[in-house]
C-alpha positions as CSV (number, residue, x, y, z in Angstrom):
1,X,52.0,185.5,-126.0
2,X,51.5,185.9,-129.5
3,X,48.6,185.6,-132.0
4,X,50.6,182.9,-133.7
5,X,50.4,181.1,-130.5
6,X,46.8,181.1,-129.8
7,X,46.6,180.0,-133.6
8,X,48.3,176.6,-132.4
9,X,46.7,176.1,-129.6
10,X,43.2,176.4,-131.3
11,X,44.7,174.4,-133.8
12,X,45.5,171.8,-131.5
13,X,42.2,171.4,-129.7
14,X,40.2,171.9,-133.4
15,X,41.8,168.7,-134.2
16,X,41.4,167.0,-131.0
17,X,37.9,167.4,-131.3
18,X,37.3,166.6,-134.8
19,X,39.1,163.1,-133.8
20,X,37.2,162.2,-130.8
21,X,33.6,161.2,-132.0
22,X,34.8,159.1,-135.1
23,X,37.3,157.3,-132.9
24,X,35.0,157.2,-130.0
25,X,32.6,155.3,-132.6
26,X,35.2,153.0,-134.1
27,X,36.7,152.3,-130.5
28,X,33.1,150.9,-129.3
29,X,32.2,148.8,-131.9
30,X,35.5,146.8,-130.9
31,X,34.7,146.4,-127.8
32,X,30.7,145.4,-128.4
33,X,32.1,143.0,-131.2
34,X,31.0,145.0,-133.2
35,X,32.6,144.6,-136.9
36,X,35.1,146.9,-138.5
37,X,36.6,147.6,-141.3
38,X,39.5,145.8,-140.3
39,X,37.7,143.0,-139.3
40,X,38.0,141.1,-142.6
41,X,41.4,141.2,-142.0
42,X,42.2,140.8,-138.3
43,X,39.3,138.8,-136.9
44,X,40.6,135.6,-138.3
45,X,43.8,136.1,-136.4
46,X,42.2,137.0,-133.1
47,X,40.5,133.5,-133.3
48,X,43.6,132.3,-133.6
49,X,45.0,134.1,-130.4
50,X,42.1,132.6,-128.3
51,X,42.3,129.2,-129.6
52,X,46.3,129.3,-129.3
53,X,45.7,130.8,-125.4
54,X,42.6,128.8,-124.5
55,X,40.6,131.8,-124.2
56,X,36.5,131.4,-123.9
57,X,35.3,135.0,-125.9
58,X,32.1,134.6,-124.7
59,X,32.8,133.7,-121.0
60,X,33.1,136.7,-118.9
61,X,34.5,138.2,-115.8
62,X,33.0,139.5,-112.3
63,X,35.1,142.2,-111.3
64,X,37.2,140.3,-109.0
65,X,37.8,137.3,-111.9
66,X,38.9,141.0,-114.1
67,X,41.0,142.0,-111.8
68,X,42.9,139.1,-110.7
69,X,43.3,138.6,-114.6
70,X,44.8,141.8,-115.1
71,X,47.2,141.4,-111.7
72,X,48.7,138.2,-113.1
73,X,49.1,139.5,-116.4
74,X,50.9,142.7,-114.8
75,X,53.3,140.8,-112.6
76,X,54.2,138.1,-115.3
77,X,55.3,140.9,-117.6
78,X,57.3,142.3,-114.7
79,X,58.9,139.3,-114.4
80,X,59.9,138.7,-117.9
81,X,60.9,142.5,-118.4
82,X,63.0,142.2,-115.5
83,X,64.7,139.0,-116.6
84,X,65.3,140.6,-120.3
85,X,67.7,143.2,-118.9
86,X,69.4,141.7,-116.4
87,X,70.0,138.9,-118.9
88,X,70.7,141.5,-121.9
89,X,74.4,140.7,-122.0
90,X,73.8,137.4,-123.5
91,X,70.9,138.0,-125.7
92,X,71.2,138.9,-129.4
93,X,70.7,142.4,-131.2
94,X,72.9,144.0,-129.0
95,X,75.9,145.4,-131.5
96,X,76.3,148.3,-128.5
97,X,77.4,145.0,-126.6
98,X,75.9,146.5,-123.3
99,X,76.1,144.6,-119.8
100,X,73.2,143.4,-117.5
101,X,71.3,146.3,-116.2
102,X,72.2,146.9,-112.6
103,X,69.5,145.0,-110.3
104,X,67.7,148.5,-108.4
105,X,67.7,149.9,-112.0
106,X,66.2,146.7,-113.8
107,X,63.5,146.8,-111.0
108,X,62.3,150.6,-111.4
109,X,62.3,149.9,-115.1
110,X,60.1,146.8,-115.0
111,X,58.0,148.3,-112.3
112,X,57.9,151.8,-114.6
113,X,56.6,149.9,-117.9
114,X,54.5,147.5,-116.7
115,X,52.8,150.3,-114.4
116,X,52.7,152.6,-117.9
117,X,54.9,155.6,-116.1
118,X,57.9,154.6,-118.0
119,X,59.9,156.7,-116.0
120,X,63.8,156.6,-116.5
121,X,66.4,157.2,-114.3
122,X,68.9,155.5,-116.8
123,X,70.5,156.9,-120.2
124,X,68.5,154.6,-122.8
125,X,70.8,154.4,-125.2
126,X,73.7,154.0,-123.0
127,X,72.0,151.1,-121.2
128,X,69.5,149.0,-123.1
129,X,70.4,146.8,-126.2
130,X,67.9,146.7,-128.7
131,X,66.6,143.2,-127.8
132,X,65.6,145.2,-124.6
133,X,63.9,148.4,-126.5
134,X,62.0,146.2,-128.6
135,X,61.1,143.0,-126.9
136,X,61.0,144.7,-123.3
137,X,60.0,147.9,-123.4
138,X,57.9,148.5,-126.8
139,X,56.1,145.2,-126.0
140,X,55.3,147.0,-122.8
141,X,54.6,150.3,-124.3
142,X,51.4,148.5,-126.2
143,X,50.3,146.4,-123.1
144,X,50.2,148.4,-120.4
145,X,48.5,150.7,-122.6
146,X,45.9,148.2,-123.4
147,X,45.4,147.0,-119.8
148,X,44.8,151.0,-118.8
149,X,42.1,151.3,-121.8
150,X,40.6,147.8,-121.2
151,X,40.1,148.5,-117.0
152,X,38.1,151.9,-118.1
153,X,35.7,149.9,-120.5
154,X,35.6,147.5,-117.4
155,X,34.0,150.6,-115.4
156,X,32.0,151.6,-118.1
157,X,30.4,148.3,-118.5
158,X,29.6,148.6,-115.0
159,X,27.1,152.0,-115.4
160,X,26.1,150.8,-118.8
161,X,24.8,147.4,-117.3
162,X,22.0,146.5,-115.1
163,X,21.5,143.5,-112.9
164,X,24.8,141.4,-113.5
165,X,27.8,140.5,-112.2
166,X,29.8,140.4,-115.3
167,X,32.4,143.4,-116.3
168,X,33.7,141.8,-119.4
169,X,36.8,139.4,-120.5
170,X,40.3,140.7,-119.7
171,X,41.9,138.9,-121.9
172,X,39.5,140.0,-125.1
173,X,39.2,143.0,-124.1
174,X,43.4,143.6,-123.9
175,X,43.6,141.4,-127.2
176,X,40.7,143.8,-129.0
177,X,42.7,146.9,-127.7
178,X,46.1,145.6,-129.2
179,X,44.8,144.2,-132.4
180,X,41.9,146.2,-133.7
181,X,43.3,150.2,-131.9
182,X,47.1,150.3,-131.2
183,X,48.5,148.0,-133.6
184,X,47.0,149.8,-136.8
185,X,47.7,153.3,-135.6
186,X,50.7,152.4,-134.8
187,X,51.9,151.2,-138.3
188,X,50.4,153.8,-140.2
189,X,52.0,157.0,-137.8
190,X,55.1,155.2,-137.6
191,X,55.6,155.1,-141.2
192,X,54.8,158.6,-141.3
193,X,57.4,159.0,-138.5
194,X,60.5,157.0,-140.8
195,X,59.8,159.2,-143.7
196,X,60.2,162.5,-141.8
197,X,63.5,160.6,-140.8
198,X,63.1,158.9,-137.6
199,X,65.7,156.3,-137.3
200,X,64.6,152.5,-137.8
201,X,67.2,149.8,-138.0
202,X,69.2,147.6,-136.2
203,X,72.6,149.0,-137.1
204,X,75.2,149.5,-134.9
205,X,76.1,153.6,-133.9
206,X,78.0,155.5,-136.2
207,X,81.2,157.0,-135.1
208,X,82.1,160.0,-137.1
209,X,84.6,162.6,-136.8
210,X,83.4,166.2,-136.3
211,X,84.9,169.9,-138.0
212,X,86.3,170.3,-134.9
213,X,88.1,167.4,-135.2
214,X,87.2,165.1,-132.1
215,X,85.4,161.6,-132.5
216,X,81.3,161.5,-131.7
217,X,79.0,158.6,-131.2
218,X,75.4,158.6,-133.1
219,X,73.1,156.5,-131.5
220,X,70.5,155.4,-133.9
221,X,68.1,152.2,-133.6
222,X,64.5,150.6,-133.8
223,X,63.3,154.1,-132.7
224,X,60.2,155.2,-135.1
225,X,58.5,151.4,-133.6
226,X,58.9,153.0,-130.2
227,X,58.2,156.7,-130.3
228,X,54.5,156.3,-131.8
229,X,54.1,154.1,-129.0
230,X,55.4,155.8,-126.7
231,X,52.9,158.8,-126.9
232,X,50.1,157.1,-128.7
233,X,49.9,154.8,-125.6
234,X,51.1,157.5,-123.4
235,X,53.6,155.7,-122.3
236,X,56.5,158.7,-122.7
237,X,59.5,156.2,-122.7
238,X,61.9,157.8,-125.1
239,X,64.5,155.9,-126.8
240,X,66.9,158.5,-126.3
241,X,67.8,160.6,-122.6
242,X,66.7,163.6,-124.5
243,X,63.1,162.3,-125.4
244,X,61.0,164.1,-128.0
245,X,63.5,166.7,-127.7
246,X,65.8,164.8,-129.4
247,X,66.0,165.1,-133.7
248,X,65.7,161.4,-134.2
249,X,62.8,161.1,-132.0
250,X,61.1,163.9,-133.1
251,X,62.6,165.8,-136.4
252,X,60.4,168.7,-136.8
253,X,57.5,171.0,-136.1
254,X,55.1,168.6,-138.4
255,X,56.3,165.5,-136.1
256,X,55.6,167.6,-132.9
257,X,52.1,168.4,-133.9
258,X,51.6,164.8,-135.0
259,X,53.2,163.5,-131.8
260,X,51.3,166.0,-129.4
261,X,47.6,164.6,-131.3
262,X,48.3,161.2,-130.8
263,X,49.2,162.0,-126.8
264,X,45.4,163.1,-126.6
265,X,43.7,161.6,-129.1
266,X,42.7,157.8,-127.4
267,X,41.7,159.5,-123.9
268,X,39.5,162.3,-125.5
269,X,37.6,159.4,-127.3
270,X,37.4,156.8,-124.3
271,X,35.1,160.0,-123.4
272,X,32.4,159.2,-126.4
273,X,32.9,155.3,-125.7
274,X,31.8,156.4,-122.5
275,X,28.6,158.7,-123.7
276,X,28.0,156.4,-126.6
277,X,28.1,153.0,-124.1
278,X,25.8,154.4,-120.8
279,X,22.9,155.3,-123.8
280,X,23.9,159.2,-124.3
281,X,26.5,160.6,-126.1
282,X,26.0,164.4,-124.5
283,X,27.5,162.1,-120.8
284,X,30.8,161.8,-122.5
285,X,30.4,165.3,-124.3
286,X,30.0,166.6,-120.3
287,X,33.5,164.7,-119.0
288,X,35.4,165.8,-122.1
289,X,34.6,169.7,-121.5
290,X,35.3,169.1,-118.3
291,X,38.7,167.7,-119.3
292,X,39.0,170.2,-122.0
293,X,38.3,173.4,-119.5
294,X,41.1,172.2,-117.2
295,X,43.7,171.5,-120.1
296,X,43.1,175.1,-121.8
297,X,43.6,176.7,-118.4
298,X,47.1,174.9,-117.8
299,X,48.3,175.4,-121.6
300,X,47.3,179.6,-121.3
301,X,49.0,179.4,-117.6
302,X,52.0,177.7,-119.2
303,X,52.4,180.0,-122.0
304,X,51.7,182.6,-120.5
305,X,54.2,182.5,-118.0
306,X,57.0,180.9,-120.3
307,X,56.6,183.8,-122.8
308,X,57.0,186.1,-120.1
309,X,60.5,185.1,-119.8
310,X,62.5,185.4,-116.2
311,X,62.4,188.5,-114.1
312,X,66.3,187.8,-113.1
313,X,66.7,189.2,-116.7
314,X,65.0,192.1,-116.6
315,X,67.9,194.4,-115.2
316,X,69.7,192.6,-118.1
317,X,70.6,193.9,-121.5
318,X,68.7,190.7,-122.5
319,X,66.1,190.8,-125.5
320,X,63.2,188.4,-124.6
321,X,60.3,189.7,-126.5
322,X,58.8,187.7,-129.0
323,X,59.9,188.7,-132.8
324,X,60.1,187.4,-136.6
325,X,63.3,186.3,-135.5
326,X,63.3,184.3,-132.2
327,X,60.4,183.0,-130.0
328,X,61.1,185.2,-126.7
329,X,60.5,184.5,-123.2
330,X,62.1,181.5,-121.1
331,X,64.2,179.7,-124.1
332,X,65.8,177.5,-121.3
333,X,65.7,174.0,-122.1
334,X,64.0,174.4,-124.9
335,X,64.4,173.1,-128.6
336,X,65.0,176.5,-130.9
337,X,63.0,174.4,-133.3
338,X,59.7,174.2,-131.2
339,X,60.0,177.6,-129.5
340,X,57.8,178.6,-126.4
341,X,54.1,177.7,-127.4
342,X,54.8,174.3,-128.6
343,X,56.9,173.7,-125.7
344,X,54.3,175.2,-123.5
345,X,51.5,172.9,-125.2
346,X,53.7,169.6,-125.2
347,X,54.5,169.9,-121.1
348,X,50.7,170.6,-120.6
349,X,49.7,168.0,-122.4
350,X,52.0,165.0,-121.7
351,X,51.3,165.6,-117.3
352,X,47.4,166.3,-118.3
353,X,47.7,162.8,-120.7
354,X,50.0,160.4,-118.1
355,X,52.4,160.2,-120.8
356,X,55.6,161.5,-119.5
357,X,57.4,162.3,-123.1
358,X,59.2,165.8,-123.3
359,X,60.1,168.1,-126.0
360,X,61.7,170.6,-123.4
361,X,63.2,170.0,-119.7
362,X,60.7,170.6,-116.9
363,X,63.4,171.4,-115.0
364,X,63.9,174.7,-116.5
365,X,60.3,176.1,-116.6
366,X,59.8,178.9,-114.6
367,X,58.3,178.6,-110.8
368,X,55.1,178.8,-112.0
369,X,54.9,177.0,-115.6
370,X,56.4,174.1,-113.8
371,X,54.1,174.2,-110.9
372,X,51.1,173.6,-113.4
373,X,52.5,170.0,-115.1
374,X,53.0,169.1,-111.7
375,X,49.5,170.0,-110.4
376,X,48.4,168.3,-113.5
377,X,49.8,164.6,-112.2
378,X,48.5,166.1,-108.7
379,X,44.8,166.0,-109.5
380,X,44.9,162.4,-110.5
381,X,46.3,162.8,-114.2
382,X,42.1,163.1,-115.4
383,X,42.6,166.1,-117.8
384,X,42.0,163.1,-120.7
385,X,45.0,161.3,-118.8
386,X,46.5,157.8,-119.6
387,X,44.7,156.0,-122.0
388,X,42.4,154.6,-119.5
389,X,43.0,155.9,-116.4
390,X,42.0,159.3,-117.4
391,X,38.3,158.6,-117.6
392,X,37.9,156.0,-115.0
393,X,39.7,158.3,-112.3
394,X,37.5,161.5,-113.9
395,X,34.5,159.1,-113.4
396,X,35.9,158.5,-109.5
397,X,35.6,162.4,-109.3
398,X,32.1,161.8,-111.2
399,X,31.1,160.2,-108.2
400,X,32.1,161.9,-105.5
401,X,30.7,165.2,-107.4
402,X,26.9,163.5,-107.4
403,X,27.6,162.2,-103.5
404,X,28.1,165.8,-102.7
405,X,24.9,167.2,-104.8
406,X,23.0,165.0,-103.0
407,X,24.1,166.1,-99.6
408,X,22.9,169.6,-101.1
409,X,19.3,168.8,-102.1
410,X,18.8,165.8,-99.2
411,X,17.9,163.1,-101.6
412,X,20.3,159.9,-102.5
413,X,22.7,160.9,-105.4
414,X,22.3,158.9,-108.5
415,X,24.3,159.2,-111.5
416,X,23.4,157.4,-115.1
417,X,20.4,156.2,-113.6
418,X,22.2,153.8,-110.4
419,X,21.9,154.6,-107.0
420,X,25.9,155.8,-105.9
421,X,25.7,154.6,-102.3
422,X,27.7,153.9,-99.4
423,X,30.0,151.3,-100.9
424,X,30.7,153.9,-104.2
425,X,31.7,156.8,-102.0
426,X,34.0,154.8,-99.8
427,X,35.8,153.2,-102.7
428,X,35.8,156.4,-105.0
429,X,37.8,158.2,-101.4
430,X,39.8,155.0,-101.1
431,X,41.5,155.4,-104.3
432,X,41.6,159.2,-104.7
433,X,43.5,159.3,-101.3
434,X,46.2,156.8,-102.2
435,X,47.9,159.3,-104.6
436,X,48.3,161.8,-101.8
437,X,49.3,159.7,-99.3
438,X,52.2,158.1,-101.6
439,X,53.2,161.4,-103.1
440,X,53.2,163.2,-100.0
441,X,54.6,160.6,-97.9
442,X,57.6,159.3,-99.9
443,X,58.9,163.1,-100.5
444,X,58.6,163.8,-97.0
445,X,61.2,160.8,-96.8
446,X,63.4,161.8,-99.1
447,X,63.6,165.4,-98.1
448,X,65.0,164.8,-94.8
449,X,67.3,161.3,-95.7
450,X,70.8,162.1,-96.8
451,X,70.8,159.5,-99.6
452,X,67.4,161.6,-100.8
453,X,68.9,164.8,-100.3
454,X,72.4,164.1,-102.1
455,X,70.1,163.5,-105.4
456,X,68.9,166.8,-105.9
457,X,70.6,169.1,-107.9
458,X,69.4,172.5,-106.1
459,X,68.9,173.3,-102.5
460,X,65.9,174.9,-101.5
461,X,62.1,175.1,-103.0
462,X,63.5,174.5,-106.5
463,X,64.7,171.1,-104.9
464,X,62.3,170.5,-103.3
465,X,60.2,171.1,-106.1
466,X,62.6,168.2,-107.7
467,X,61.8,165.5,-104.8
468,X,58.0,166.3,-105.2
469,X,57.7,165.8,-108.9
470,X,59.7,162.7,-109.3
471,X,57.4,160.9,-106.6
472,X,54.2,163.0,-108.3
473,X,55.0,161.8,-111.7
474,X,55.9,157.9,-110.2
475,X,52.9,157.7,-108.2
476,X,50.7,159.6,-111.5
477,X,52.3,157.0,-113.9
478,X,53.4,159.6,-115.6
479,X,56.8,159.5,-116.0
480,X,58.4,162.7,-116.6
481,X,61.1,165.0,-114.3
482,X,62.6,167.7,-113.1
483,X,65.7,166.0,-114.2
484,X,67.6,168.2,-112.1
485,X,67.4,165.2,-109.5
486,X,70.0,162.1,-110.4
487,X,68.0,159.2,-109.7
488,X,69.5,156.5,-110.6
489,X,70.0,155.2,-107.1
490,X,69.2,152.4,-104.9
491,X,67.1,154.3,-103.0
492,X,65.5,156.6,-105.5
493,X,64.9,153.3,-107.9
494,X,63.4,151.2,-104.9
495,X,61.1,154.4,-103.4
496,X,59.7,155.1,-107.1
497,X,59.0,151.5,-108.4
498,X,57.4,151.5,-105.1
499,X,55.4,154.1,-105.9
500,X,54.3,153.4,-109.0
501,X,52.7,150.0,-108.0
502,X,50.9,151.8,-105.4
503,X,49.4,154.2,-107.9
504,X,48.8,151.9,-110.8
505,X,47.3,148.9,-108.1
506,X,46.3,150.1,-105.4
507,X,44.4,152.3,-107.4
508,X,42.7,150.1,-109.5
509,X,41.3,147.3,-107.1
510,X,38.7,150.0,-105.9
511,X,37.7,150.9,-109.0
512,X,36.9,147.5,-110.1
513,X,35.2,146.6,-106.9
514,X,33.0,150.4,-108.1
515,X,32.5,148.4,-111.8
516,X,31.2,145.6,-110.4
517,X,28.7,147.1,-107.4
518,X,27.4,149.2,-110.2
519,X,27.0,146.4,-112.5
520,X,24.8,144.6,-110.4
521,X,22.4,147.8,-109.8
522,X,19.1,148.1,-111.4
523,X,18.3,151.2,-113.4
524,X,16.3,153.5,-111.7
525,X,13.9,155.8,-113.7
526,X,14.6,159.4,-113.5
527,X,12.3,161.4,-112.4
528,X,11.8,165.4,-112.1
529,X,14.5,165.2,-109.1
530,X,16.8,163.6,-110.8
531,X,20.5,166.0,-111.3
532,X,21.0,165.9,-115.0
533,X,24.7,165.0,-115.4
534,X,25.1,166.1,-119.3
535,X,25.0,170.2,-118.3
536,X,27.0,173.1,-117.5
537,X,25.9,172.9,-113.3
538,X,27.1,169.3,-113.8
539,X,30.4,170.7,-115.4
540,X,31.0,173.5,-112.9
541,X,30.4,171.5,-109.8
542,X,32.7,168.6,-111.0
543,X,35.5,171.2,-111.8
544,X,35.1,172.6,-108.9
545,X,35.3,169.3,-107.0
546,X,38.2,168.7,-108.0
547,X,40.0,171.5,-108.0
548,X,39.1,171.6,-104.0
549,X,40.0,168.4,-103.8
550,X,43.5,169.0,-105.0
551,X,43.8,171.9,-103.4
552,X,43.3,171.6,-100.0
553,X,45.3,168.3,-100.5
554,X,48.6,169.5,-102.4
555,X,48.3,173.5,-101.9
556,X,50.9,172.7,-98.7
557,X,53.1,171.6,-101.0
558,X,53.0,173.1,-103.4
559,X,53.5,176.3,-101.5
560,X,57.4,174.8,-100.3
561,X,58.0,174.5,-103.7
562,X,57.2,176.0,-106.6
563,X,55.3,179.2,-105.0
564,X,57.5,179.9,-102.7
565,X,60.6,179.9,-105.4
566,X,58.0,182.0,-107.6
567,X,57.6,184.8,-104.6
568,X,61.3,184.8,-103.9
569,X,62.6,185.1,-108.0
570,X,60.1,188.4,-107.9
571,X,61.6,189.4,-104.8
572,X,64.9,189.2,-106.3
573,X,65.4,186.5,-103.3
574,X,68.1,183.7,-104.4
575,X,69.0,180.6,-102.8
């Protein structure tokens, strides 16, 4: 560890920080209605999207009206997306002239995007014609994003308001989120992207000889459109196998840095849309220190471990220390470009964001620096998280938090002012439980099937390690892997789409029937009783929830994996 590397981390979180309140601000005058200063420009065509879809902008939803909105929208999008590749073969912009995508593969895919996890067990650009990248999967890059960021203001509503049944309009709200948020960022970073020389075109590869003498392929493409997409709406879907760690996805230090900001930067303000919506901006100021606390402790574990490099080495005339010259530590699957600390920040923050995109292969992190992505998915992927789903499953922990205060002081818990009663509690459980119980339950399946166990590319912890993360980062919606696994199977396709509806979905419906119980509450005073949520007890006791939470639900794990592989590379153990 290296002063250098503290320098970019504070760097990192300085800017974070300096971006959340203006966009926080921007990003709830959209949805109020509020005007902008794109308005002038954009509100005239959003008319035009209602009137063309027969959309009432005034009329809005209960939460089971929002819901069954946003299920129909998900499963027609599944259905077109799956339809796009299996027909690809006879669809234009394909110069690669690439087949239909195999059935259990289409499936995973249009379950993966549609759920935002954009997991991949296929080689993009070996598999998807551009038609597909661009009308398939960058389509679903923005709306998946928008239903995640439009189902948290749903939940918001639902504190903010008092004595109504209504949660919003889906369909506004998703429009508003593509129009007026994604779609402007999006042109303007991208740009930025194409002249640090991301690829954007619809040209056929390049074939070109090498010095050596032998014949190479260069994929190229539509790519800039995708990758600012990708992590903006942390998606993570790279157009290449190799992700951010490939040049044309991500050039450079300066397009790192960029790329890691824009990872962060919609989930750390959904926490001022929160504050400045429920009345009180120092609420939202108390969920994003939360999320903050969490994030630095990963990042320093991370680095800290990475620039340590592996103790297999030390018996080794091996040089691993940090100098002017090289970066140290575990350079494993790392780009030489981005060196440990970036590497280090860009795995902590795409499993603490739900994003999924890589600059270096999980993989090949050490025991310990890949326990902590991992755990980071584990908890619920609320350190800022997907656009969305970070703050409304930090809010589920929000609530569960005040339920247990209560218990302390023997008075009913309330939280921004409404009573968090039976109905809360049992939903808030409902849906944190689902994660474990598909995480731990579809590993446990594939750890003792043959067709599970012929995937993995190591035998003991460090495999199993590799069946625990891929169903950890489908049932997260993240999207990321210890690609040691190959699973591009029937069995690991059907088992992680299935896993990935059950935590997008099943998620969801409790947390929407939450918004709407809450929406229909009346404000209760505060009084000299009342917890004050917007402090540092607040803060402690939440962190603390949910790190028991996770705990005593994953440490089993967790212990067969990666700290049992972590004990036995010390030991000198090898398997």
């Amino acid at each position: 560890m290296t002063a250098n590397g503290f320098l970019q981390v504070a760097l990192y979180c300085v800017v974070i920080i300096a971006l959340t309140r203006p966009l926080g601000g921007y990003m709830t005058r959209v949805y109020n209605g509020e005007a902008t200063f794109l308005s002038l420009a954009l509100r005239p065509l959003e008319r035009v999207f209602y009137l063309a879809s027969g959309i009432r902008e005034n009329e809005e939803h209960d939460w089971r009206a929002y819901g069954l909105a946003m299920l129909t929208f998900s499963i027609a999008g599944f259905v077109a997306l799956y339809a796009i590749q299996r027909l690809q073969g006879l669809l234009p912009f394909n110069p690669q002239q690439l087949g239909a995508v195999a059935p259990d593969s289409a499936f995973n895919t249009s379950v993966s995007f549609v759920t935002n996890t954009n997991w991949q067990s296929y080689v993009p650009e070996t598999t998807m014609s551009y038609l597909t990248q661009m009308a398939g999967l960058t389509v679903h890059n923005f709306v998946s994003a928008a239903v995640g960021i439009a189902l948290a203001i749903a939940l918001v509503r639902g504190f903010a308001r008092r004595s109504t049944q209504a949660i919003g309009n889906f369909w506004v709200d998703l429009t508003r989120t593509v129009l007026y948020i994604l779609l402007p960022i999006s042109i303007v970073v991208g740009l930025f992207l194409v002249s640090q020389g991301v690829p954007q075109n619809l040209n056929p590869y390049t074939e070109v000889t090498t010095l050596e003498g032998a014949t190479q392929v260069i994929a190229q493409g539509p790519v800039a459109s995708q990758e600012v997409i990708k992590e903006l709406g942390t998606n993570g879907g790279g157009f290449f196998n190799a992700n951010s760690s490939h040049p044309y996805e991500n050039p450079s230090s300066l397009t790192n840095f960029v790329e890691m900001v824009l990872i962060l930067s919609i989930g750390a303000a959904l926490t001022n849309v929160f504050g400045r919506m429920v009345g009180k901006e120092s609420q939202g100021w108390a969920i994003f220190t939360v999320m903050g606390i969490l994030f630095l402790a990963g990042v320093l574990v991370v680095y800290g471990v990475e620039s340590r490099g592996n103790p297999a080495f030390a018996e080794l005339p091996v040089d691993a220390a940090a100098g002017t010259l090289q970066s140290g530590g575990n350079m494993e699957g790392k780009e030489v470009r981005f060196g440990i600390v970036s590497s280090s920040l860009f795995a902590t923050i795409t499993t603490a964001a739900s994003c999924g995109a890589v600059n270096a292969m999980h993989d090949s992190l050490l025991p310990l620096g890949g326990m902590v992505p991992m755990l980071n998915i584990m908890l619920g992927e609320i350190i800022f998280g997907g656009v969305g789903s970070g703050l409304y499953g930090m809010l589920l922990f929000a609530i569960i938090t005040i339920f247990v205060a209560g218990l302390m002081v023997g008075r009913t818990p309330e939280y921004l002012g409404k009573k968090i009663e039976a109905k809360e509690v049992k939903m808030a459980m409902l849906a944190i439980l689902i994660l474990p119980f598909s995480i731990l339950g579809f590993t446990a399946i594939a750890v003792v099937l043959p067709t599970g166990l012929a995937s993995l590319a190591n035998a003991g912890p460090h495999g199993f390690s590799e069946a625990l993360y891929a169903y950890t980062s489908g049932t997260g919606n993240n999207g990321s892997a210890f690609a040691g696994i190959s699973a591009n199977t029937p069995f690991y396709n059907t088992t992680i789409g299935l896993a990935m509806w059950i935590g997008r979905f099943l998620f969801i419906v409790p947390m929407l029937a939450i918004a709407g119980s809450l929406a229909a509450k009346k404000l209760v005073p505060a009084s000299e009783g009342t917890f004050h949520t917007d402090g540092a007890l607040f803060v402690g006791l939440l962190i603390g929830v949910i790190l028991i939470i996770g705990g005593l639900t994953f440490f089993p794990a967790l212990a067969l994996g990666p700290i049992v592989e972590h004990l036995a590379m010390h030991a000198g153990t090898t398997y």
